[in-house]
PyMOL commands that place a pseudoatom at each C-alpha (Angstrom):
pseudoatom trace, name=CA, resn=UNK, resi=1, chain=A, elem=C, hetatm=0, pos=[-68.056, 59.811, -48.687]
pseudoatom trace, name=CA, resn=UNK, resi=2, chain=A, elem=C, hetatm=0, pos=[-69.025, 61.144, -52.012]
pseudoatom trace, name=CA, resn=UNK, resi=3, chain=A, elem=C, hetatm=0, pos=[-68.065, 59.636, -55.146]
pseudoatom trace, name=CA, resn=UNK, resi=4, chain=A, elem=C, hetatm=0, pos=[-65.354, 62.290, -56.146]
pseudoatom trace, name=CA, resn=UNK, resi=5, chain=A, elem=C, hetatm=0, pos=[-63.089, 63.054, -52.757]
pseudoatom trace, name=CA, resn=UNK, resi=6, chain=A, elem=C, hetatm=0, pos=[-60.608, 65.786, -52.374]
pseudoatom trace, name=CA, resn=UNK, resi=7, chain=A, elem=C, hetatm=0, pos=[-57.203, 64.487, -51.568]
pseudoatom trace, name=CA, resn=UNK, resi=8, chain=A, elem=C, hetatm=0, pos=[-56.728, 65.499, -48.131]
pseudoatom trace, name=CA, resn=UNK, resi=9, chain=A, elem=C, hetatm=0, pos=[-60.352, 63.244, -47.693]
pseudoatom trace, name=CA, resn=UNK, resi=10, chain=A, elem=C, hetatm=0, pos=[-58.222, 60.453, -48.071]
pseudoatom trace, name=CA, resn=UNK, resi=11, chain=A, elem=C, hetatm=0, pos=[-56.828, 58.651, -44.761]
pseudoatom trace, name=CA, resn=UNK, resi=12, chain=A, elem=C, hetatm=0, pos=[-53.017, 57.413, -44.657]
pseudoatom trace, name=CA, resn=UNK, resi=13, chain=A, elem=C, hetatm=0, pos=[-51.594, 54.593, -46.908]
pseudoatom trace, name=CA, resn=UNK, resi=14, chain=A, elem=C, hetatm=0, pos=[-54.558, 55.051, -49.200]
pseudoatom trace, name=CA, resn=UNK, resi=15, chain=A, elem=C, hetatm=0, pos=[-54.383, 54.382, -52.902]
pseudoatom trace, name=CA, resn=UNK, resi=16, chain=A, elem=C, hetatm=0, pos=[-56.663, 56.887, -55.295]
pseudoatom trace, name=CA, resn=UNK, resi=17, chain=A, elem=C, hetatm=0, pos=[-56.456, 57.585, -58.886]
pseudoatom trace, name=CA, resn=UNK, resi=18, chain=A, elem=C, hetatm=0, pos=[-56.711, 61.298, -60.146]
pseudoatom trace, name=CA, resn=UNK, resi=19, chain=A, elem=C, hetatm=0, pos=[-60.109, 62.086, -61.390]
pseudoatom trace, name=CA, resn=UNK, resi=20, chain=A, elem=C, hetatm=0, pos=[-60.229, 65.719, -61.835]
pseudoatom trace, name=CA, resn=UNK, resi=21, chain=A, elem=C, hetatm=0, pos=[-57.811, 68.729, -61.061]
pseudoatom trace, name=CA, resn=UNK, resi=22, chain=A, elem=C, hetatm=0, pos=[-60.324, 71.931, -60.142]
pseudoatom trace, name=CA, resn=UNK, resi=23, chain=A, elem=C, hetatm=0, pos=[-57.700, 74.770, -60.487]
pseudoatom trace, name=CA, resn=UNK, resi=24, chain=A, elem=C, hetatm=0, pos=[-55.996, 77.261, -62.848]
pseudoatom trace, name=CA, resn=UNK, resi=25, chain=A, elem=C, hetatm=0, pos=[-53.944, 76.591, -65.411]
pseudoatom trace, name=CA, resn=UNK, resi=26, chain=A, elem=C, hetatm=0, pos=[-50.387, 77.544, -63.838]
pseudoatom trace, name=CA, resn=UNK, resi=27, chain=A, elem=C, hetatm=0, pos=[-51.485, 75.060, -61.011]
pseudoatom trace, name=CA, resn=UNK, resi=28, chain=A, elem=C, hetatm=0, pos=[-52.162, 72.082, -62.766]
pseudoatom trace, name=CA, resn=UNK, resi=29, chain=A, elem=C, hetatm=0, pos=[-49.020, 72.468, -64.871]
pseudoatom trace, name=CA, resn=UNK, resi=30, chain=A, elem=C, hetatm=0, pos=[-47.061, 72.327, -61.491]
pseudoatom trace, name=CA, resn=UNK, resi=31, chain=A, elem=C, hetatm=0, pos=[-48.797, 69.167, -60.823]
pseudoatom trace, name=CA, resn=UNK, resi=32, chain=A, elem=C, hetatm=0, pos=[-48.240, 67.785, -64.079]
pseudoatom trace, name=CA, resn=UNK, resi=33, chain=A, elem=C, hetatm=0, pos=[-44.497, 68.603, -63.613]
pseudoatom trace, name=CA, resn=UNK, resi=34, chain=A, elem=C, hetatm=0, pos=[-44.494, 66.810, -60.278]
pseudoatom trace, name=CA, resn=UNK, resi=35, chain=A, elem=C, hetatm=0, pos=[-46.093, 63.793, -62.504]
pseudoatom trace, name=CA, resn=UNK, resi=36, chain=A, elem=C, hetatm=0, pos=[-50.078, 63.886, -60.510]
pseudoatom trace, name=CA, resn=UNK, resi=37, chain=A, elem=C, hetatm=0, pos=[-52.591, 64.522, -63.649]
pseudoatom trace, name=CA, resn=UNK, resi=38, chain=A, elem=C, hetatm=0, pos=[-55.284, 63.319, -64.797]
pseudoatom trace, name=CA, resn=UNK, resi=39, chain=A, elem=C, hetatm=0, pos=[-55.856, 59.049, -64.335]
pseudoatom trace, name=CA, resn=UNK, resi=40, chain=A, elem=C, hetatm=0, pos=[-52.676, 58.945, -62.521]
pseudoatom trace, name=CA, resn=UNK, resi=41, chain=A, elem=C, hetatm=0, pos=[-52.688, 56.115, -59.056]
pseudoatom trace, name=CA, resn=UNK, resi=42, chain=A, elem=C, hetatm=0, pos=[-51.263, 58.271, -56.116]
pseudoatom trace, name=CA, resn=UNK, resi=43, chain=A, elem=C, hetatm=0, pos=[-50.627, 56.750, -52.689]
pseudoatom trace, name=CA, resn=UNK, resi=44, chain=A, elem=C, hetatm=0, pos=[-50.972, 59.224, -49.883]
pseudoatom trace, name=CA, resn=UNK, resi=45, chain=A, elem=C, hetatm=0, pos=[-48.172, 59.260, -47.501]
pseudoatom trace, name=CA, resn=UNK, resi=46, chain=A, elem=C, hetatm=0, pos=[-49.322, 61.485, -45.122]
pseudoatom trace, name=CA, resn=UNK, resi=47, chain=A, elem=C, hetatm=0, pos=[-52.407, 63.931, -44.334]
pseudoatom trace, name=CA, resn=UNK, resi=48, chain=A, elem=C, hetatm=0, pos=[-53.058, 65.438, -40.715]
pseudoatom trace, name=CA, resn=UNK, resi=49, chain=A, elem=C, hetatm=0, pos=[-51.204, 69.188, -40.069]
pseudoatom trace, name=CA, resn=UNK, resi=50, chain=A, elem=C, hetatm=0, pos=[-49.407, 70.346, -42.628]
pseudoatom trace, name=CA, resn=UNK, resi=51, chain=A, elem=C, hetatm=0, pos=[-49.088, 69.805, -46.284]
pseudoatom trace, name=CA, resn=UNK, resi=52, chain=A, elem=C, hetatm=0, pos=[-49.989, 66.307, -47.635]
pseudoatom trace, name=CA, resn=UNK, resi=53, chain=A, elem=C, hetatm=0, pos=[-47.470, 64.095, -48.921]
pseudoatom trace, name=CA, resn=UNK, resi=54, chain=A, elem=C, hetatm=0, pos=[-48.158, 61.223, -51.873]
pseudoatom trace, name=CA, resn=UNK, resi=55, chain=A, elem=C, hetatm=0, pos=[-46.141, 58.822, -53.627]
pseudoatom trace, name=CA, resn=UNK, resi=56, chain=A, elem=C, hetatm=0, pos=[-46.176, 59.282, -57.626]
pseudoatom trace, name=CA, resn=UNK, resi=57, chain=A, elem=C, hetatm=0, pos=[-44.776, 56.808, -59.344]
pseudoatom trace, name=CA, resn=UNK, resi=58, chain=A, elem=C, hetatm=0, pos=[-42.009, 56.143, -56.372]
pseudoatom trace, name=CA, resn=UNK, resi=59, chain=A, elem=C, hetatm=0, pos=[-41.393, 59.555, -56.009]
pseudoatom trace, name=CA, resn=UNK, resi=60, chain=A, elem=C, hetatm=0, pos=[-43.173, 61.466, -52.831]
pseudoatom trace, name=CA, resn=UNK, resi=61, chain=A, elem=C, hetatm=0, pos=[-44.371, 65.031, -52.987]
pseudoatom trace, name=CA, resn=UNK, resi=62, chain=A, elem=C, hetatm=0, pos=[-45.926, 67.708, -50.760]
pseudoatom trace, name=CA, resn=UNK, resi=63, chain=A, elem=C, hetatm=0, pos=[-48.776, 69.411, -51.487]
pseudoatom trace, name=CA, resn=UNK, resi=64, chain=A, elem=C, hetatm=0, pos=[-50.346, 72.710, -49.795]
pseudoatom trace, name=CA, resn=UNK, resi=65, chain=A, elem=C, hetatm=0, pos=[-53.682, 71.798, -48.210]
pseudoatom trace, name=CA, resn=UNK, resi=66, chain=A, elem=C, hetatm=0, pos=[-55.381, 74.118, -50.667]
pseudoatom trace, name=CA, resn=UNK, resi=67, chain=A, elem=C, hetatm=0, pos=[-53.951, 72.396, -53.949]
pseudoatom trace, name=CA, resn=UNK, resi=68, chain=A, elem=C, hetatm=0, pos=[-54.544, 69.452, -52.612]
pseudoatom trace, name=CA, resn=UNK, resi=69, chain=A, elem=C, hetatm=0, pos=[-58.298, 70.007, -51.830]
pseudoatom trace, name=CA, resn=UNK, resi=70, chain=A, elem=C, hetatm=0, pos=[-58.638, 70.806, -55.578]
pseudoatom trace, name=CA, resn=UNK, resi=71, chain=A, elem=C, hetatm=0, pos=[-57.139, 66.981, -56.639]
pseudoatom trace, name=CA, resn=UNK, resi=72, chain=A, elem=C, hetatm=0, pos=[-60.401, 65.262, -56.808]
pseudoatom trace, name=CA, resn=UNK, resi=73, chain=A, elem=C, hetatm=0, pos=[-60.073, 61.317, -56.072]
for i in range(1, 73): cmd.bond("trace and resi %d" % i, "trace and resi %d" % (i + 1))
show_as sticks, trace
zoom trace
């Protein structure tokens, strides 16, 4: 694995802190308004078909797969 890893890199049950958000503007304020920026701990709930689910601060969320590949981890 490389040292930054997209989210959907990330198996299961996993624990990751947000390094870096590569998308637009209007994207990472949704993400911000869902509570995942920057140095935020995200747990990943789940991540095989579909879009991936993670726990922010006791609150789960779903993700598109292509958002998500832009979280860096």
């Amino acid at each position: 694995m490389s040292q930054n890893d997209s989210l959907i890199d990330k198996p299961e049950n996993a624990v990751a802190t947000v390094k870096v958000i590569k998308a637009g503007f209007k994207a990472i304020r949704f993400l911000a308004d869902l509570g995942i920026h920057e140095g935020e701990k995200i747990r990943i709930v789940k991540n095989d078909i579909g879009p991936v689910i993670v726990e922010v601060k006791g609150t789960r969320v779903a993700i598109g797969r292509g958002l998500a590949g832009k979280i860096e981890v």
